[in-house]
C-alpha positions in Angstrom: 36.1 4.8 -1.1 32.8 5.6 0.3 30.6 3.7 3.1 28.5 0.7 1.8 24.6 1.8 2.9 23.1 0.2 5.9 19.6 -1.3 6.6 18.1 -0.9 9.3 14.4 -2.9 10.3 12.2 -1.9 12.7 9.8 -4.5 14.0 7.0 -4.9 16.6 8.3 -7.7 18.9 4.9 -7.7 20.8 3.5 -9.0 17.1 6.2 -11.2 16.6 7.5 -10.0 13.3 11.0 -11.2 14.3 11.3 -13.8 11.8 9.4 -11.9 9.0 12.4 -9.5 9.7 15.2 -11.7 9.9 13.9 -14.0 6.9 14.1 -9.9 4.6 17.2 -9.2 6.1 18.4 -12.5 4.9 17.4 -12.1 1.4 18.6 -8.5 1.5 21.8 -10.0 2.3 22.0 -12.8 0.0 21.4 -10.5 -3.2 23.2 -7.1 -2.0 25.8 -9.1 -0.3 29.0 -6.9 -2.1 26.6 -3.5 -2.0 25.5 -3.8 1.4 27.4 -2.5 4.6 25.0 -4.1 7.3 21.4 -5.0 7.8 20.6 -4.1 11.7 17.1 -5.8 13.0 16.1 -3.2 15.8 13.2 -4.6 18.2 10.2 -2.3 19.1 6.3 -2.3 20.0 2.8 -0.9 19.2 2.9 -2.4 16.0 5.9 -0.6 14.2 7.3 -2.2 10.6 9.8 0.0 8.6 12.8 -0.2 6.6 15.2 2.7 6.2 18.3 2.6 4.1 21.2 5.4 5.7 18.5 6.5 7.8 15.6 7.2 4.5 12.5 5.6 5.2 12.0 3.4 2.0 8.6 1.1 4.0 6.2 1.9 6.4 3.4 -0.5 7.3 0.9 1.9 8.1 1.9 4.5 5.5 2.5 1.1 2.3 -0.3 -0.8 3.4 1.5 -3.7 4.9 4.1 -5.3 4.5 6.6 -5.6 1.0 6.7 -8.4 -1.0 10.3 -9.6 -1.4 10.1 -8.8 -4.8 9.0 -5.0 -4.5 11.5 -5.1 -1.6 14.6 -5.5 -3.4 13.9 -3.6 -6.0 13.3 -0.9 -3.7 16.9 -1.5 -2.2 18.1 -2.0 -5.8 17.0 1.2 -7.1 18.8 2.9 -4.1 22.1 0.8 -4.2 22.9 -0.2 -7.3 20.1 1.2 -9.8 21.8 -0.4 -13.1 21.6 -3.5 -11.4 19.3 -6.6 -13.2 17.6 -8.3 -10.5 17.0 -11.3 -13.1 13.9 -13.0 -12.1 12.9 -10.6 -10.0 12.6 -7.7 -12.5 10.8 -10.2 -14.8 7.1 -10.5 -15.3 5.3 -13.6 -16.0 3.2 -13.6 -19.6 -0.7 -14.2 -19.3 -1.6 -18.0 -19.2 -3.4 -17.8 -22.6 -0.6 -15.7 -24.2 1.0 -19.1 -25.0 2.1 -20.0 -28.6 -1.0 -21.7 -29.8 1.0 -23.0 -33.4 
């Protein structure tokens, strides 16, 4: 049986993006809980934010523009976990507002 994959976040301390991290990691957790091996939060400075799965850098900040949405998050770790996975919801796109059934 192989490994389950590993998440590691790097986050700027000096910005405090602790809880930003921890509150992802959670959610990671919560949805990949059987797929997922760990989720590591790894502390650092001058402003760093990225997400590697095994080691492959998945997010940057400076390199995405920011920081994920939880949405585009998970299906970011979906795709490389368990691609034939339906996230539900989160896969789901809302209709217009006046694409409503007028009859």
């Amino acid at each position: 049986m192989s490994e389950k994959p590993a998440i590691t976040i790097v986050y700027c301390r000096q910005c405090n993006w602790m809880l930003r991290s921890a509150w992802m990691a959670q959610e990671l957790l919560s949805t990949f809980s059987e797929e997922l091996g760990a989720v590591t939060l790894v502390p650092a400075t001058g402003g760093a934010f990225r997400i590697e799965i095994d080691g492959d850098l998945v997010w940057e900040r400076v390199r995405d523009g920011g920081f994920p949405d939880i949405k585009t998050l998970k299906q970011l770790v979906r795709d490389r976990v368990d691609p034939e996975r339906d996230l539900g919801h989160v896969d789901r796109t809302r209709p217009p507002p006046d694409a409503k059934d007028r009859s």
